[in-house]
N, CA, C and O atoms as CSV, one atom per row, in Angstrom:
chain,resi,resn,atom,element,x,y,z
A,1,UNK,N,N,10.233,6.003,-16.483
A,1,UNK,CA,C,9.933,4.609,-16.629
A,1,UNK,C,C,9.727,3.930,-15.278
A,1,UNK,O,O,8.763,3.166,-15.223
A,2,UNK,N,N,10.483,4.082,-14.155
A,2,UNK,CA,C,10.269,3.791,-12.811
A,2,UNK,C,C,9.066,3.886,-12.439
A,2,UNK,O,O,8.482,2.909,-11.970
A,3,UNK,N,N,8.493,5.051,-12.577
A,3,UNK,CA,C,7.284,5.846,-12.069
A,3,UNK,C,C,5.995,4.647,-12.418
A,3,UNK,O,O,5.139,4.189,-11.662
A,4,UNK,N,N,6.368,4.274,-14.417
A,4,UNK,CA,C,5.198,3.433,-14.768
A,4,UNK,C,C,5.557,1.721,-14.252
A,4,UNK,O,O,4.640,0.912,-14.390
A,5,UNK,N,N,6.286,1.455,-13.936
A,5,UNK,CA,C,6.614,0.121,-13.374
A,5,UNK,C,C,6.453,0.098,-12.029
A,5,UNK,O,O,6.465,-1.055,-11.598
A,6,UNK,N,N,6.295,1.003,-11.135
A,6,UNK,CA,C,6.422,1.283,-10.000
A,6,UNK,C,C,4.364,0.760,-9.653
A,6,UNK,O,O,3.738,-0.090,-9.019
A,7,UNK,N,N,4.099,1.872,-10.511
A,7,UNK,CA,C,2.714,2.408,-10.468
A,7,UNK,C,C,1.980,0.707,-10.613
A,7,UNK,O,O,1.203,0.337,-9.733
A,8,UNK,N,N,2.281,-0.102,-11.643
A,8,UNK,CA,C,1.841,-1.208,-11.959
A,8,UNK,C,C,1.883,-2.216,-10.991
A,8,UNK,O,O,0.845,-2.694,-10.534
A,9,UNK,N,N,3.507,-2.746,-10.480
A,9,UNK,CA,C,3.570,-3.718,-9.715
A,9,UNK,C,C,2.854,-3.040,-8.081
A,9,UNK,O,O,2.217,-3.794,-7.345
A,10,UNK,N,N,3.077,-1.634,-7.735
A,10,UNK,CA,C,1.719,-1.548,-6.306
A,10,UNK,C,C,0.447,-1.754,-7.091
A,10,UNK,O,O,-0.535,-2.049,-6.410
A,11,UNK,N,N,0.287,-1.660,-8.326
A,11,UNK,CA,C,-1.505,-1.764,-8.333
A,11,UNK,C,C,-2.260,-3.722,-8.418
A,11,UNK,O,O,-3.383,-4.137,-8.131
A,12,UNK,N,N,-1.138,-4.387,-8.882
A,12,UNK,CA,C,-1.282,-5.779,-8.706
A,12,UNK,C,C,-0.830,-6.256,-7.364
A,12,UNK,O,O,-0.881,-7.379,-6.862
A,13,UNK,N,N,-0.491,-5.410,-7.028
A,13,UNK,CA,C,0.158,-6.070,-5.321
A,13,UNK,C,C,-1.457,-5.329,-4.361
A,13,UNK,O,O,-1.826,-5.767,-3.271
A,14,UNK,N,N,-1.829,-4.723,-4.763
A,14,UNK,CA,C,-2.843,-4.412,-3.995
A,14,UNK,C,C,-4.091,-5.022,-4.458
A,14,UNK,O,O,-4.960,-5.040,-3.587
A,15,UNK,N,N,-4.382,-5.464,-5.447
A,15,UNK,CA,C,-5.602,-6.554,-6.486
A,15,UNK,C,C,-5.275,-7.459,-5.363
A,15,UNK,O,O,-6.086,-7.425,-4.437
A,16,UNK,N,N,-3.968,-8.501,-5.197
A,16,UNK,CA,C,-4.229,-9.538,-4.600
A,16,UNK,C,C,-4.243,-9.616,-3.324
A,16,UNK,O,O,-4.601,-10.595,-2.669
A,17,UNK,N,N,-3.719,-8.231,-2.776
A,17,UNK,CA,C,-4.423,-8.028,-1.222
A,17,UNK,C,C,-5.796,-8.093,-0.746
A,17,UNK,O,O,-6.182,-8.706,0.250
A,18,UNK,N,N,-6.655,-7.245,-1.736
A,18,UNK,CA,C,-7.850,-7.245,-1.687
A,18,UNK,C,C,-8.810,-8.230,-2.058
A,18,UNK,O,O,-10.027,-8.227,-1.869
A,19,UNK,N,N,-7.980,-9.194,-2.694
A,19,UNK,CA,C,-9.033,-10.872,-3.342
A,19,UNK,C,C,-8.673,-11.557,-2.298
A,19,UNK,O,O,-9.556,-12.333,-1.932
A,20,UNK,N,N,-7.225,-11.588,-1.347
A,20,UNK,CA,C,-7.278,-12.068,-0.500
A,20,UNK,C,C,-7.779,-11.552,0.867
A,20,UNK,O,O,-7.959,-12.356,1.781
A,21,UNK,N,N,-7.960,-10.513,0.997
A,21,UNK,CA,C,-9.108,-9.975,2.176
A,21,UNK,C,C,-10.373,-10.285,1.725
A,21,UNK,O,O,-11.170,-10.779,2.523
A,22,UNK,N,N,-10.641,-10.114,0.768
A,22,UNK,CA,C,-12.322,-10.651,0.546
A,22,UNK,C,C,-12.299,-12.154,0.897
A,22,UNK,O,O,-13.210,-12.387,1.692
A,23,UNK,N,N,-11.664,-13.135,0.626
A,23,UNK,CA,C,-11.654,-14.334,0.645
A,23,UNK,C,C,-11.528,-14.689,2.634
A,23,UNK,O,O,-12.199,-15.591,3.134
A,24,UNK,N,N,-10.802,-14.014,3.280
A,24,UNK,CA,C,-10.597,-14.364,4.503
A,24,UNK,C,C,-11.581,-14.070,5.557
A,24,UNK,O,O,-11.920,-14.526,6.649
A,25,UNK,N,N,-11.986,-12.824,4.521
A,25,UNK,CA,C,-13.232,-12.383,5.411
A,25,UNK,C,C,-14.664,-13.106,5.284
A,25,UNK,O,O,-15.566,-13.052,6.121
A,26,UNK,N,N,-14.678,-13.711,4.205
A,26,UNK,CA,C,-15.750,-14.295,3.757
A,26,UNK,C,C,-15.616,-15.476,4.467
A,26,UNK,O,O,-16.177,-16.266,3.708
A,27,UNK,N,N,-15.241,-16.120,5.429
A,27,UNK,CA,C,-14.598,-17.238,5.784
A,27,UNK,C,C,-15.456,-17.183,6.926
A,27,UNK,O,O,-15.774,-18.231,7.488
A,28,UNK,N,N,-15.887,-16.017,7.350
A,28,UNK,CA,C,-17.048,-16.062,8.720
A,28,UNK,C,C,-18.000,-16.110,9.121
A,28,UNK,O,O,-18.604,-16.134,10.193
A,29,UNK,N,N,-18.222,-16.136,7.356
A,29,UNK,CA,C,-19.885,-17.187,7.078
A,29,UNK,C,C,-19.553,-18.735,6.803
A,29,UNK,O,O,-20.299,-19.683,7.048
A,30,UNK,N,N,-18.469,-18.773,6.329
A,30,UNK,CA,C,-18.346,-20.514,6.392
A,30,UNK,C,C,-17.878,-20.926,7.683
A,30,UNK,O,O,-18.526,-21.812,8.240
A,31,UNK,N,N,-16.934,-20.479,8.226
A,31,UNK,CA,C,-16.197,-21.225,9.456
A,31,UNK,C,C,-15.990,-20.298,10.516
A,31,UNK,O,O,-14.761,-20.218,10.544
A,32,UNK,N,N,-16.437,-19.536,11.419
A,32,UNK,CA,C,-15.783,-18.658,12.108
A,32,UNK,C,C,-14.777,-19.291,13.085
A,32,UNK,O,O,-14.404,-18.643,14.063
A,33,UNK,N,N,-14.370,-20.418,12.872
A,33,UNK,CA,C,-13.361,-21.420,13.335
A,33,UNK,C,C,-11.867,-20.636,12.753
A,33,UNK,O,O,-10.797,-20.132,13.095
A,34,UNK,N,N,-12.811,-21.014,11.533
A,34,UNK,CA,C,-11.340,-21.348,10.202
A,34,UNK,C,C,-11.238,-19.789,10.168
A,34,UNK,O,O,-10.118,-19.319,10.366
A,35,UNK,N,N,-12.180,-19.015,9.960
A,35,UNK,CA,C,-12.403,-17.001,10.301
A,35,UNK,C,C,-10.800,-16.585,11.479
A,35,UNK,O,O,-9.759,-15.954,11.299
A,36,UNK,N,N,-11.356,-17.299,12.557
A,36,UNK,CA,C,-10.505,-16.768,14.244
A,36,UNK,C,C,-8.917,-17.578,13.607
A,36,UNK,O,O,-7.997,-16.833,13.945
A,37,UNK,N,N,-8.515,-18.471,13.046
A,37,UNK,CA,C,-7.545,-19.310,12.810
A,37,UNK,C,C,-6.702,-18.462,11.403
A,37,UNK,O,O,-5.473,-18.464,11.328
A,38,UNK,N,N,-7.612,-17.759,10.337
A,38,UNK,CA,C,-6.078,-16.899,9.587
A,38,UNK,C,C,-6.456,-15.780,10.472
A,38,UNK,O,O,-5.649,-16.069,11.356
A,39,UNK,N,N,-6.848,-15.082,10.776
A,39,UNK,CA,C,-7.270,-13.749,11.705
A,39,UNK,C,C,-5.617,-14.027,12.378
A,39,UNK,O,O,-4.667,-13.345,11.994
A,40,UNK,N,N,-5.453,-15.285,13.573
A,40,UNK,CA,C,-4.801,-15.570,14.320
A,40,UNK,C,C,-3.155,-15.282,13.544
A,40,UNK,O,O,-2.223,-14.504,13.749
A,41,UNK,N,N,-3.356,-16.044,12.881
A,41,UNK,CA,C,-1.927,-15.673,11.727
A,41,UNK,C,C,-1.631,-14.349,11.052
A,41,UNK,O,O,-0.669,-14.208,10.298
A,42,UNK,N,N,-2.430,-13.449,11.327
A,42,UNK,CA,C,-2.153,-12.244,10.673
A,42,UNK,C,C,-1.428,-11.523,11.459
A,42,UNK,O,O,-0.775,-10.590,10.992
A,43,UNK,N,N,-1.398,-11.950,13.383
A,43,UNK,CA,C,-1.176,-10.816,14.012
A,43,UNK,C,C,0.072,-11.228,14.903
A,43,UNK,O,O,0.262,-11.244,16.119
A,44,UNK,N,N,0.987,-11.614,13.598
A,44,UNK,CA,C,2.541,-11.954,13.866
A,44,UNK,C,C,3.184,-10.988,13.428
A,44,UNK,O,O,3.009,-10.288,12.431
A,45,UNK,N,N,4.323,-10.969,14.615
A,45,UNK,CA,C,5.832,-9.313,13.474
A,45,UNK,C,C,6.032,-9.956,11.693
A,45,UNK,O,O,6.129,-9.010,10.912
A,46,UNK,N,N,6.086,-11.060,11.143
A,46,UNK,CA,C,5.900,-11.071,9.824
A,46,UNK,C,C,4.896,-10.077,9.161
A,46,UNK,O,O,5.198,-9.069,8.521
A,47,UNK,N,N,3.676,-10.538,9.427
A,47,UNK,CA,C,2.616,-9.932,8.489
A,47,UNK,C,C,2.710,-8.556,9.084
A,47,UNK,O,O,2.330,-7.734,8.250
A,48,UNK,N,N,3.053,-8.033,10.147
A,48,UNK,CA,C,3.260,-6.634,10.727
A,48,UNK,C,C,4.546,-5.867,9.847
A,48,UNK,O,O,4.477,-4.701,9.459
A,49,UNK,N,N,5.625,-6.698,9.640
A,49,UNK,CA,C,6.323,-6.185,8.447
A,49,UNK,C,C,5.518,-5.937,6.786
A,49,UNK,O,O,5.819,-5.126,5.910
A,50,UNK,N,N,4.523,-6.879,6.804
A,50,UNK,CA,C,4.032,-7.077,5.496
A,50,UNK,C,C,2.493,-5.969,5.601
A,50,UNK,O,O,1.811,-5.771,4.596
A,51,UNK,N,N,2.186,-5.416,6.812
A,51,UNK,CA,C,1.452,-4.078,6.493
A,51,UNK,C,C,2.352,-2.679,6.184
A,51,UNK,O,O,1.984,-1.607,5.704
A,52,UNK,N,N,3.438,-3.046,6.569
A,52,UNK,CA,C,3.960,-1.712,6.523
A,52,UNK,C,C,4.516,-1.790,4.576
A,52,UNK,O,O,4.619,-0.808,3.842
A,53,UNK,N,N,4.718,-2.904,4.278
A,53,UNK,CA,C,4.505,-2.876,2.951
A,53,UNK,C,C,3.247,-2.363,2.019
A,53,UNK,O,O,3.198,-1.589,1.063
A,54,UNK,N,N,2.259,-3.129,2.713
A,54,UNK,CA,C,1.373,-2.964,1.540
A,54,UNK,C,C,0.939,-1.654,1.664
A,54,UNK,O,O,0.519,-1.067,0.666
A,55,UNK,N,N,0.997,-0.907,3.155
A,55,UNK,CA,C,0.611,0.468,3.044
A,55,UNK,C,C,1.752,1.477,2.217
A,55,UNK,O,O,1.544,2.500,1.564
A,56,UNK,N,N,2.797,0.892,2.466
A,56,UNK,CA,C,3.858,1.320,1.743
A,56,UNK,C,C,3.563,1.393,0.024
A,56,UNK,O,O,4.105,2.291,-0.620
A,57,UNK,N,N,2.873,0.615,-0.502
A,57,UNK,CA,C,2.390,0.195,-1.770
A,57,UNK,C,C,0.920,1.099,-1.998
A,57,UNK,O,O,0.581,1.432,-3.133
A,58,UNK,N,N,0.202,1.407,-0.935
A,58,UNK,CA,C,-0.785,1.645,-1.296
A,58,UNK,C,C,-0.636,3.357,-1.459
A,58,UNK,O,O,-1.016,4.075,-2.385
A,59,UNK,N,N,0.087,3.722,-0.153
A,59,UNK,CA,C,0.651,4.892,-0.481
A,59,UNK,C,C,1.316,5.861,-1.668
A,59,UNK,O,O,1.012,7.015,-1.969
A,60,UNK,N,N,2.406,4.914,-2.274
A,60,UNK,CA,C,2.812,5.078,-3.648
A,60,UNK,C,C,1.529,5.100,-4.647
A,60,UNK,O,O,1.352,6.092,-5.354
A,61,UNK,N,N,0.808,4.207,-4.687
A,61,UNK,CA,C,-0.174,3.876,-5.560
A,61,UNK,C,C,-0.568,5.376,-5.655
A,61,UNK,O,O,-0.576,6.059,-6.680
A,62,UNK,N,N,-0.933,5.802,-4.248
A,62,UNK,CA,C,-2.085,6.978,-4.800
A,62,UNK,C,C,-1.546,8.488,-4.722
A,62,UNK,O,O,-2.191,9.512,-4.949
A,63,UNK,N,N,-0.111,8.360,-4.316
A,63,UNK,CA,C,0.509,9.673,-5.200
A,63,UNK,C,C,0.699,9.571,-6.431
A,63,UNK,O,O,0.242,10.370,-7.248
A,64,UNK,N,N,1.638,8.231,-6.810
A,64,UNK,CA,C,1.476,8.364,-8.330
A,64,UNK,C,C,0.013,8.794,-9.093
A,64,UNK,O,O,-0.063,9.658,-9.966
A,65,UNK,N,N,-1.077,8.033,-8.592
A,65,UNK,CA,C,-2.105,8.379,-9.154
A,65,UNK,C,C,-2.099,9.120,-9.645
A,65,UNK,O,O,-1.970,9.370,-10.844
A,66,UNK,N,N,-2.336,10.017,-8.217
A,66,UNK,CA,C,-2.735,12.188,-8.512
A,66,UNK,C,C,-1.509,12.507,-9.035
A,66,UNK,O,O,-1.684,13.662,-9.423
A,67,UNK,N,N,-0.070,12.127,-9.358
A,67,UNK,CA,C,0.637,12.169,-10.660
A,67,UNK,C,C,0.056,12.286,-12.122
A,67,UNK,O,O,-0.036,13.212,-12.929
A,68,UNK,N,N,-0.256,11.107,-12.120
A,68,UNK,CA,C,-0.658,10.634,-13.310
A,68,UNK,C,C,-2.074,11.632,-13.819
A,68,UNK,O,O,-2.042,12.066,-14.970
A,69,UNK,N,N,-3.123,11.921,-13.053
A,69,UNK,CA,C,-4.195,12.658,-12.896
A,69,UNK,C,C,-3.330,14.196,-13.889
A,69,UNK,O,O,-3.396,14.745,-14.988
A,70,UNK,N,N,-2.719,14.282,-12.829
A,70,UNK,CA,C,-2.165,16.143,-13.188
A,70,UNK,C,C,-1.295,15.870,-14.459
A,70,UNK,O,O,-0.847,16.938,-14.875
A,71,UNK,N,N,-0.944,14.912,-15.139
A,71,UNK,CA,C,0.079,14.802,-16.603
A,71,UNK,C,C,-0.882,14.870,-17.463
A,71,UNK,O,O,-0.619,15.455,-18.514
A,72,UNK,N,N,-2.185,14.336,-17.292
A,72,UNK,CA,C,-3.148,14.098,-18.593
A,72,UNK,C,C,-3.601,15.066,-18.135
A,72,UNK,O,O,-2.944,15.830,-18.841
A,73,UNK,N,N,-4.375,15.932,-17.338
A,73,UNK,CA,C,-5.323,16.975,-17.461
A,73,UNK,C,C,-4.942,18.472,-17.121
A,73,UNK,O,O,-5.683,19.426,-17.361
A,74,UNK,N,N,-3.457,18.578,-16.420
A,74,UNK,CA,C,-2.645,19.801,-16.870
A,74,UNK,C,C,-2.172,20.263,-17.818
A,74,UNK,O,O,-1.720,19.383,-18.550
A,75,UNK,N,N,-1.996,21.581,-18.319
A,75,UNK,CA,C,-1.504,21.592,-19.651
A,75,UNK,C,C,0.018,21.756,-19.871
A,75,UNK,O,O,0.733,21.886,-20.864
A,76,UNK,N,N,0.271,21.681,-18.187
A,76,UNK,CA,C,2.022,21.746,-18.016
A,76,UNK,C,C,2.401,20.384,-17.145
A,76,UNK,O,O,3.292,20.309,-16.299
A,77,UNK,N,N,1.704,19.564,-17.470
A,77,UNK,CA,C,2.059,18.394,-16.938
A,77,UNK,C,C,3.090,17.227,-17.451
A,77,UNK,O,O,3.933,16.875,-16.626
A,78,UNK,N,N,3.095,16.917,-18.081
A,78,UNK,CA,C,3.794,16.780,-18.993
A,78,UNK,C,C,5.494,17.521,-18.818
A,78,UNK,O,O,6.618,17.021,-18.849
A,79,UNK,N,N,5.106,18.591,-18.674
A,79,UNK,CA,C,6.668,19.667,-18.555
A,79,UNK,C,C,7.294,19.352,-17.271
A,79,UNK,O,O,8.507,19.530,-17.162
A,80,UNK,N,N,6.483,18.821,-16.099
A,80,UNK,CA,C,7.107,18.989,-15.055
A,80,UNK,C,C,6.544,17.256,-14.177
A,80,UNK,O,O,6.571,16.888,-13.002
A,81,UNK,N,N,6.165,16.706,-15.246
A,81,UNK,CA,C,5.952,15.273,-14.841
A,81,UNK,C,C,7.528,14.689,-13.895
A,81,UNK,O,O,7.490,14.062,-12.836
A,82,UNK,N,N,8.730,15.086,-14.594
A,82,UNK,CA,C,9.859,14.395,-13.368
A,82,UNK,C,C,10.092,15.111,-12.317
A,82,UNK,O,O,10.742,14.856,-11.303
A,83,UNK,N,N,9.353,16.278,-12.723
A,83,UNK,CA,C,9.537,16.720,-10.963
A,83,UNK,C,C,8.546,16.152,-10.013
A,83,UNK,O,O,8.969,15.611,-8.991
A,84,UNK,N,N,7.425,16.211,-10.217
A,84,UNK,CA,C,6.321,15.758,-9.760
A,84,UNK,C,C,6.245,14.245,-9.404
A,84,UNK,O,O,5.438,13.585,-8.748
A,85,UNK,N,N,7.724,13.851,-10.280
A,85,UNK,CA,C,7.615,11.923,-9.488
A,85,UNK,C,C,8.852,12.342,-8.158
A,85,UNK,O,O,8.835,11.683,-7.119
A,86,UNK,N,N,9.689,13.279,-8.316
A,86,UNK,CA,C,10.718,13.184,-6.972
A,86,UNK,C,C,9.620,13.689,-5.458
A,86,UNK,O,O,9.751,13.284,-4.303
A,87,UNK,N,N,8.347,14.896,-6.116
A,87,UNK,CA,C,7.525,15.284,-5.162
A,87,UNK,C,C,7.314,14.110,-4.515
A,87,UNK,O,O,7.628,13.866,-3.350
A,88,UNK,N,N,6.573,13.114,-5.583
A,88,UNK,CA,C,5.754,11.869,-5.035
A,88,UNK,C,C,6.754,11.133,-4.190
A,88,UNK,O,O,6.540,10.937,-2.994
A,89,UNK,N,N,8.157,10.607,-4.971
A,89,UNK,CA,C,9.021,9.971,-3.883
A,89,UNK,C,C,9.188,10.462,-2.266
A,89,UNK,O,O,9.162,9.826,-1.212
A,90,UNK,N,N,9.368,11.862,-2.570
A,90,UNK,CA,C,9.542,13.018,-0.882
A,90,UNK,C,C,8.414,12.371,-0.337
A,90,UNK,O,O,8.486,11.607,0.625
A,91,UNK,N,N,6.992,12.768,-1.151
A,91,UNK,CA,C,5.830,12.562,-0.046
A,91,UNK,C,C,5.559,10.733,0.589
A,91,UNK,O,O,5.208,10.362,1.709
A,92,UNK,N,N,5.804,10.136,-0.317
A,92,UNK,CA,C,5.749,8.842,-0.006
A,92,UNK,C,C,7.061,8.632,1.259
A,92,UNK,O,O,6.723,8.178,2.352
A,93,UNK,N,N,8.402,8.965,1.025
A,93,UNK,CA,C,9.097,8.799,2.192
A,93,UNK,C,C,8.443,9.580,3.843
A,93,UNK,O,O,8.242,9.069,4.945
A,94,UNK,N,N,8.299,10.742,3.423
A,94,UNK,CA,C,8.003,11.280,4.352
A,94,UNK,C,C,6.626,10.534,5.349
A,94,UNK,O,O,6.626,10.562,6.580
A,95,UNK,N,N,5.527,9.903,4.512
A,95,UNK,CA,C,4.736,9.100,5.016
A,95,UNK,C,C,4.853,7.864,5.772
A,95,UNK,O,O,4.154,7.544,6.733
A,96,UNK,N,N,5.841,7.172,5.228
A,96,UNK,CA,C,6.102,5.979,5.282
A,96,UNK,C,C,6.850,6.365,6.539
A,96,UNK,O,O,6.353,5.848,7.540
A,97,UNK,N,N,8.011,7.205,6.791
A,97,UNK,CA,C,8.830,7.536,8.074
A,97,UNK,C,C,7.777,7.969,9.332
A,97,UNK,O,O,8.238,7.944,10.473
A,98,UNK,N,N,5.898,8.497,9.055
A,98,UNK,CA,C,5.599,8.755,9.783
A,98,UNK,C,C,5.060,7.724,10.337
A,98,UNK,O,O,4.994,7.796,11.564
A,99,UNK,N,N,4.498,6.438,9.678
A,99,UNK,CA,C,3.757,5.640,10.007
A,99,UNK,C,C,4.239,4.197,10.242
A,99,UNK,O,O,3.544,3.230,10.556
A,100,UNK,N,N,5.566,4.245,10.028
A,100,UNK,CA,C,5.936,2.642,10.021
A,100,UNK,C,C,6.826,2.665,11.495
A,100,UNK,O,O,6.612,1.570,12.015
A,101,UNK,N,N,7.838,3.564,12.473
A,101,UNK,CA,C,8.207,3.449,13.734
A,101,UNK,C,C,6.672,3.208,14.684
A,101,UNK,O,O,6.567,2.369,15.579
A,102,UNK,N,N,5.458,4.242,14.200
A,102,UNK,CA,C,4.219,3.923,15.343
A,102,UNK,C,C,3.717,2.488,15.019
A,102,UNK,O,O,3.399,1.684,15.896
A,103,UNK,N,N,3.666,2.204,13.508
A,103,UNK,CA,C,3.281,1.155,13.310
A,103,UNK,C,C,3.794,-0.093,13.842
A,103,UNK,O,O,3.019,-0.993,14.166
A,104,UNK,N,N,5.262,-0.221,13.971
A,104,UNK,CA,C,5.938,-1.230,14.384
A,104,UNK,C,C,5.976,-1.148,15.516
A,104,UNK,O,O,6.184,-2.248,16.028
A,105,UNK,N,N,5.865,-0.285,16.272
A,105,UNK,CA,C,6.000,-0.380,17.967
A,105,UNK,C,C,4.996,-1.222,18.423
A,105,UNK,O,O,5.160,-2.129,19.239
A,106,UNK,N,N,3.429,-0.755,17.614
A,106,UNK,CA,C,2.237,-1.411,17.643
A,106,UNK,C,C,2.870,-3.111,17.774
A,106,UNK,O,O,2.888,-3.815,18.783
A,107,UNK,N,N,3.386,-3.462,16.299
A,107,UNK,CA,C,3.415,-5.003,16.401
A,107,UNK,C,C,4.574,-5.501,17.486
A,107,UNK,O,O,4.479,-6.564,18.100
A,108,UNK,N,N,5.298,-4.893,17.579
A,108,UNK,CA,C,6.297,-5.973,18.395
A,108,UNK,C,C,5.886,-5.560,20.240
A,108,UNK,O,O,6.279,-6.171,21.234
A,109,UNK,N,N,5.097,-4.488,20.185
A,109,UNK,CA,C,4.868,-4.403,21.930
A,109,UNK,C,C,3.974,-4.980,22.639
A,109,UNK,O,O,3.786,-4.756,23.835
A,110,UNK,N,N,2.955,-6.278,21.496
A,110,UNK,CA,C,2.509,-7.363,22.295
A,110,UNK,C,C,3.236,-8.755,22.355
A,110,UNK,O,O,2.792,-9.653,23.071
């Protein structure tokens, strides 16, 4: 049940990432004022905590995926679907431990 609640709230958390990147980006045909001004706000240790989320989210997203992929079109998927969500947890930690110390050094060493 984790796995399908999990899977849902990263896939709406990433919808409104992406309506809101389309929207900010689109902003540099109206204003490249108003464009340079959220640009400017993005590249605070907040939102630097809040990439390591959403990659954190996006990451999950797409192991579960290829989860979900191998339950419907394996014929032993199904049999070994809870193992295959602790895989996904391992691989998602293991990712997240590789990319969020380089990542954060990035934001706080300007």
């Amino acid at each position: 049940m984790w796995s399908w609640v999990l899977h849902r709230i990263t896939g709406v958390a990433i919808f409104f990432f992406l309506l809101v990147h389309i929207l900010d980006t689109a902003l540099v045909r109206v204003s490249p004022e108003a464009y340079n001004a959220v640009i400017g706000t993005y590249q605070t240790p907040i939102m630097g905590l809040g990439e390591v989320a959403l990659v954190g989210a996006i990451v999950f997203h797409a192991f579960n995926g290829l989860r979900i992929i191998l339950i419907d079109f394996w014929s032993k998927g199904t049999r070994y679907q809870k193992v295959m969500f602790y895989v996904v947890i391992a691989l998602w930690v293991l990712t997240m431990l590789a990319f969020t110390p380089r990542h954060l050094i990035n934001v706080f060493s300007h």
